[in-house]
N, C-alpha and C positions, 0 to 999 in steps of 0.2 A: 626575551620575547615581550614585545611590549601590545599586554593583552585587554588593555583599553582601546587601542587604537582595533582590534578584531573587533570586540562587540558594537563599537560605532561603525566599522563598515558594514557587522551585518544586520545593524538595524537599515544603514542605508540600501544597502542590496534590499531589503524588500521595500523601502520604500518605494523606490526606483522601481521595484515591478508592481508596487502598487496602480493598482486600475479605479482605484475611486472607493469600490464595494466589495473587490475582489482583491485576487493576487494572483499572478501568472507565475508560474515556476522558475522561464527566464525569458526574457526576450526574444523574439524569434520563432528559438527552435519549440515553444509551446506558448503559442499568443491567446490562450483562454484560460477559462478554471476550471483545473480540473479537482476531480474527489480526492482523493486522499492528501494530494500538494495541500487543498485548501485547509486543509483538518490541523495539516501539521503547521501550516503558515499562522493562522490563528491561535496554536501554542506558540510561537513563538513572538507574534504580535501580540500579546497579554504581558509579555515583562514588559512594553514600554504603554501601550494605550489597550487596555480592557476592551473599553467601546468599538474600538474598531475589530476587535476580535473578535465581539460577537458579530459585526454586519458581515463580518466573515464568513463563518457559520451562517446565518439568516439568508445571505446572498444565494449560498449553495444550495441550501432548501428551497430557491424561486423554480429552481429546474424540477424540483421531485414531481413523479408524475401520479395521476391520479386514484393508481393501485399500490401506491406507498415508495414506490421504486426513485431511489436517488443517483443519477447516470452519473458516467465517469469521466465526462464531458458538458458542458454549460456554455454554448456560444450567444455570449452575451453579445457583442460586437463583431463586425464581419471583418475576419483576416485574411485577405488577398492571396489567393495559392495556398494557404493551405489543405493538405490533403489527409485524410478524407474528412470532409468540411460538414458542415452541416446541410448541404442537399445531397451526398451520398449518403446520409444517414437518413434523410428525407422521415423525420418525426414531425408528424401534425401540431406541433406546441408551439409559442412562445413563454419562454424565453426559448429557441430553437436545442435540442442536445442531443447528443450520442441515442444509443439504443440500448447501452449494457453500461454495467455499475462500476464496482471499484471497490476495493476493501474497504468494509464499513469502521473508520474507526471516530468518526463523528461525535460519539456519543463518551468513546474514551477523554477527545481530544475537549468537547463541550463540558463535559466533569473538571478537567484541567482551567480553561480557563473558570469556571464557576466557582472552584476552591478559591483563585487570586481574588473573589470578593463577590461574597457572599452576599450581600446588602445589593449591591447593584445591579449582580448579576439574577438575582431571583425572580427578578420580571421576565427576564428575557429567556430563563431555563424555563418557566412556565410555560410560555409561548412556544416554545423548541420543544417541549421533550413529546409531545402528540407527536409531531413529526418525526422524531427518531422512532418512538413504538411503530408507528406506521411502517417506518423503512425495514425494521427488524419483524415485523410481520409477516411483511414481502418477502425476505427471506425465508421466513420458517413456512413461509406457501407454494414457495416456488423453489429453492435449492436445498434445501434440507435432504439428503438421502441417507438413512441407518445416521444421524444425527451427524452427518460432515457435510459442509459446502459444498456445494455443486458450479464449477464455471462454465459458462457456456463460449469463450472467449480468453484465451491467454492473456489479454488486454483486461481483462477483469479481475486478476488476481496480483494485478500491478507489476509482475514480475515476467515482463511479455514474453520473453523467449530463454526465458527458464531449461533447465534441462527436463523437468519435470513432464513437458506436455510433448517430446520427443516423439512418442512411441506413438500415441494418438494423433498427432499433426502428423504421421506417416500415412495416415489413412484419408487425412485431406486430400479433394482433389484443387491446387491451385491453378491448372492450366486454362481456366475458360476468365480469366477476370480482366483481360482485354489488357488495355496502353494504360499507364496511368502514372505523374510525375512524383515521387515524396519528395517531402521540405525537408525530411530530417537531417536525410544525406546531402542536403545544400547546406547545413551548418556544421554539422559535427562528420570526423573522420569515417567515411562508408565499414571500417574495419571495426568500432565499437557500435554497430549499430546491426540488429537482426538482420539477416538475407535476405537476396531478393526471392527465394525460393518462401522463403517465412512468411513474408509480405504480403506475399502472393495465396499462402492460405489462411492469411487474416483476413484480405479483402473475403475470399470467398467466404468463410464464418460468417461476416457480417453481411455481405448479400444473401445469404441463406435465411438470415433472421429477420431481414428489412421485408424482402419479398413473401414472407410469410405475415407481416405484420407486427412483428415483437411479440408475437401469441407465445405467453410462456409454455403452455400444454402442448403445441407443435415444435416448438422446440425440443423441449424434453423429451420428445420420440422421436426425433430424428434430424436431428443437427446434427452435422460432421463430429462434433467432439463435445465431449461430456465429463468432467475430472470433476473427482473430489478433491479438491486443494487443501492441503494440510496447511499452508498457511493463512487460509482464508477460514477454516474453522477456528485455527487458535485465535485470529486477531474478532473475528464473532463471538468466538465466546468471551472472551477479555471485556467488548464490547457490552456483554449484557450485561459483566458482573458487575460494570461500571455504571449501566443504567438503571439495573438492580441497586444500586448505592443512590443515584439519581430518583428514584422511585420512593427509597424510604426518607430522603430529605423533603421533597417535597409533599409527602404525604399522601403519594398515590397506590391503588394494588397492586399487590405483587407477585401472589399467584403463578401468571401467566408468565412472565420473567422466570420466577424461581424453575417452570416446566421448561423451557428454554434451556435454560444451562443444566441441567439434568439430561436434555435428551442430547447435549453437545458432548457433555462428559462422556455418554457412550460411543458417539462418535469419535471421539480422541483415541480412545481402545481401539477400532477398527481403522483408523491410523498407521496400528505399529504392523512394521516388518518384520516379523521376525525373523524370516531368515538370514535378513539384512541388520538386525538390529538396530533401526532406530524409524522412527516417524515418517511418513511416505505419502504422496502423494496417491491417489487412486481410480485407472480409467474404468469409468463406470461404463461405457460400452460393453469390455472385456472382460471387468471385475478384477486387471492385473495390476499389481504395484507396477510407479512408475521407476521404483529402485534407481532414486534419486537421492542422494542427504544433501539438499538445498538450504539455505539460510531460510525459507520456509519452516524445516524442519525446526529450527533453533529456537523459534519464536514461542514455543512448549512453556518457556518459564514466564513469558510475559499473560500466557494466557492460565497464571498458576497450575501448570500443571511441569513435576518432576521425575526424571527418569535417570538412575546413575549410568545406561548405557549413554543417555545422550549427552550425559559431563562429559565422558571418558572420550566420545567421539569430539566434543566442545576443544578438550584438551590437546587432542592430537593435533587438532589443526589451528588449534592456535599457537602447536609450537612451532607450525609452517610458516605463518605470516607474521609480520608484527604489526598490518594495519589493523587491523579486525577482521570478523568474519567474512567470507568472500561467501559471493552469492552460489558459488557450485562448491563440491570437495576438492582441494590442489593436488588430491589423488588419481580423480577419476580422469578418463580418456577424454570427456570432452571438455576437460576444463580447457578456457579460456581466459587469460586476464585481464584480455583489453573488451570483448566483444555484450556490451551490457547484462544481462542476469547472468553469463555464462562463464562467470569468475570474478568480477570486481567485487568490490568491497562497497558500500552503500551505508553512506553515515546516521542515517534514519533508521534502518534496520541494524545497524551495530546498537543505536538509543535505546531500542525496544528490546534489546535480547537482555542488553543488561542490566536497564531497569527492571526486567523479570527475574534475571540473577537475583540483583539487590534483594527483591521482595520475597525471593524464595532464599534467602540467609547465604548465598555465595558471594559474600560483599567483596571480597578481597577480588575475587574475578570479574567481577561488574563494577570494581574503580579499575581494575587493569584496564578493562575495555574501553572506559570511559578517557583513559589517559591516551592511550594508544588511539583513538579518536580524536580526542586534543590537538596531540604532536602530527596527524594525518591534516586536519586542516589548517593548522597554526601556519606551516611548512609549506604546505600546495594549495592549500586555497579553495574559496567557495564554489566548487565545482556539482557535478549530479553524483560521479561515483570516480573513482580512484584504483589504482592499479595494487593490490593487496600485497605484493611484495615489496615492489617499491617507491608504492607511492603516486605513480604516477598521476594528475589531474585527468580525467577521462569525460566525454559527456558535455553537458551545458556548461556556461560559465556563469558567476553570478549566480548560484540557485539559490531558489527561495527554502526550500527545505533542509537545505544544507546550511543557511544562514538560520531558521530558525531552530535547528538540533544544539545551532553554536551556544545563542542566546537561554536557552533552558534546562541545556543539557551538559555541555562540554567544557563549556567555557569555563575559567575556573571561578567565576564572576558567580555564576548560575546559581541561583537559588532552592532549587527545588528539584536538586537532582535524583533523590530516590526519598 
């Protein structure tokens, strides 16, 4: 395998979706910046150029809005058809964006590049780190419930059509949201991509929150759907411990940090399932787990925190696959492996599970995963997700985050892998 020629295509893959100040995931089927793509594109733009890692990062922050909130969309430039554009979202701002956020992991990803150089980057963390306290403010104002995240949009916890929000997207009503065209099923196969019945109660979520004004307080009483996302609290708290590390470099307080990850830790406790034994999602409407063990759940070590039920479940299914973790259980009934969160494998979340391995001392399992990640894109290529049995390329071509997982993480080039 000749693994020089990978890391220079995936520098070039992002070049190539390089926007100037930004980075698109891939062409086409996502022609703007979105939040979490940008976090992770930005690590992986810091192995070849620093500076443009942070315009990265700094780019993403032109959208944040003026109660601290950093959307999960940023229409910098106007893309022809796509749907739903920035006058469906109809936000009074420039730069124009969404209405709901994105897993925060900004502050993980701006700690990363800040480590590759200290000296140059200390202006620019100065500058930046207001703005992350801000965005994690928001949070701790508006989703915190019993110290777990709250999403207000399955499109908010990255993981859009998860098994997770199953039970509570039952209770959507999607039949009033009229005619309306997607882009996505004009690039990628309509069988890897949520239904049209899904679709249908995303628009309505988000017509619910537009026509009310983005008022967080009206939401929280009464939007169609309300989850506490277990993997939105691990990748929060991970977040803080890292701002919390950003706080004592730069020599700011910490207090308010330190209260943060205290009331998150007891949120991870109300977390577990125990009848299910392991980490769960939880609709706050009903107060009922979503008795899901989603790649959500896995993400426990990345946000230091260990549990032997959830090796033991780690284990089981990694003797199912050999790509890595799939985004549902290969047990459960509605697993699927082509249909996006609802089985594939996802090389960004395979990076985070076992860097958290690593750091919680299961090295041996967290180079496995790391390798079995390698031999997935060496093989099939810079795709969005992949078929976890065998492999198959699924989703975008060309992704940017899957180009940047290569370059910091996988490759065996990579510097700074745990």
């Amino acid at each position: 395998m000749n693994y020089d020629k990978l890391d220079k295509r995936a520098r070039k893959i992002l070049q190539v979706n390089d926007r100037g100040l930004y980075t698109v995931p891939t062409k086409g089927l996502y022609p703007y910046q979105w939040n979490w793509d940008s976090a992770f594109c930005a690590w992986g733009i810091a192995t070849y150029d620093v500076r443009r890692a942070w315009a990265e990062i700094e780019t993403l922050f032109t959208g944040q809005w003026d109660n601290g909130m950093v959307p999960h969309i940023v229409f910098h430039k106007q893309a022809i058809g796509y749907f739903p554009g920035p006058d469906v979202w109809n936000v009074p701002r420039v730069p124009h964006t969404s209405g709901i956020t994105q897993p925060p992991i900004a502050a993980t990803m701006a700690r990363s590049v800040y480590e590759q150089d200290k000296h140059y980057g200390r202006v620019h963390m100065e500058l930046l780190y207001g703005r992350l306290v801000s965005w994690h403010r928001w949070f701790v104002k508006y989703r915190l419930h019993d110290g777990m995240v709250a999403i207000t949009h399955p499109w908010e916890s990255g993981r859009d059509n998860a098994i997770d929000w199953d039970g509570a997207m039952a209770n959507v009503d999607g039949s009033n949201v009229g005619e309306y065209t997607r882009r996505d099923t004009a690039h990628v196969d309509p069988e890897m991509r949520p239904k049209k019945e899904d679709y249908d109660r995303y628009l309505a979520m988000l017509y619910f929150s537009r026509d009310c004004g983005w008022d967080e307080v009206e939401i929280a009483k009464n939007s169609p759907l309300r989850m506490a996302d277990v993997g939105m609290t691990f990748l929060f708290l991970r977040a803080c411990r890292d701002l919390l590390h950003l706080a004592l470099e730069l020599d700011h307080e910490t207090d308010e940090i330190q209260g943060w990850i205290t009331t998150l830790k007891g949120g991870v406790d109300r977390h577990w399932n125990a009848e299910r034994g392991h980490y769960d999602s939880i609709d706050l409407r009903t107060g009922e787990f979503a008795n899901s063990l989603s790649s959500g759940s896995f993400l426990c070590w990345y946000a230091g925190v260990d549990h032997p039920q959830m090796l033991a479940h780690y284990e089981r299914i990694m003797g199912m696959v050999p790509f890595g973790v799939p985004s549902n259980d290969p047990a459960a009934d509605t697993f699927n492996p082509k249909r996006y969160w609802r089985g594939p494998t996802w090389s960004n979340v395979n990076a985070l599970i076992a860097i958290g391995l690593a750091e919680m001392h299961h090295i041996t399992k967290a180079e496995e995963l790391r390798k079995a990640t390698q031999s997935l894109i060496a093989e099939h290529g810079f795709f969005e997700y992949f078929d976890p049995y065998i492999g198959t390329p699924e989703g975008g071509d060309n992704f940017s985050w899957t180009a940047a997982i290569w370059l910091t993480w996988a490759s065996p080039h990579a510097k700074g892998r745990f």
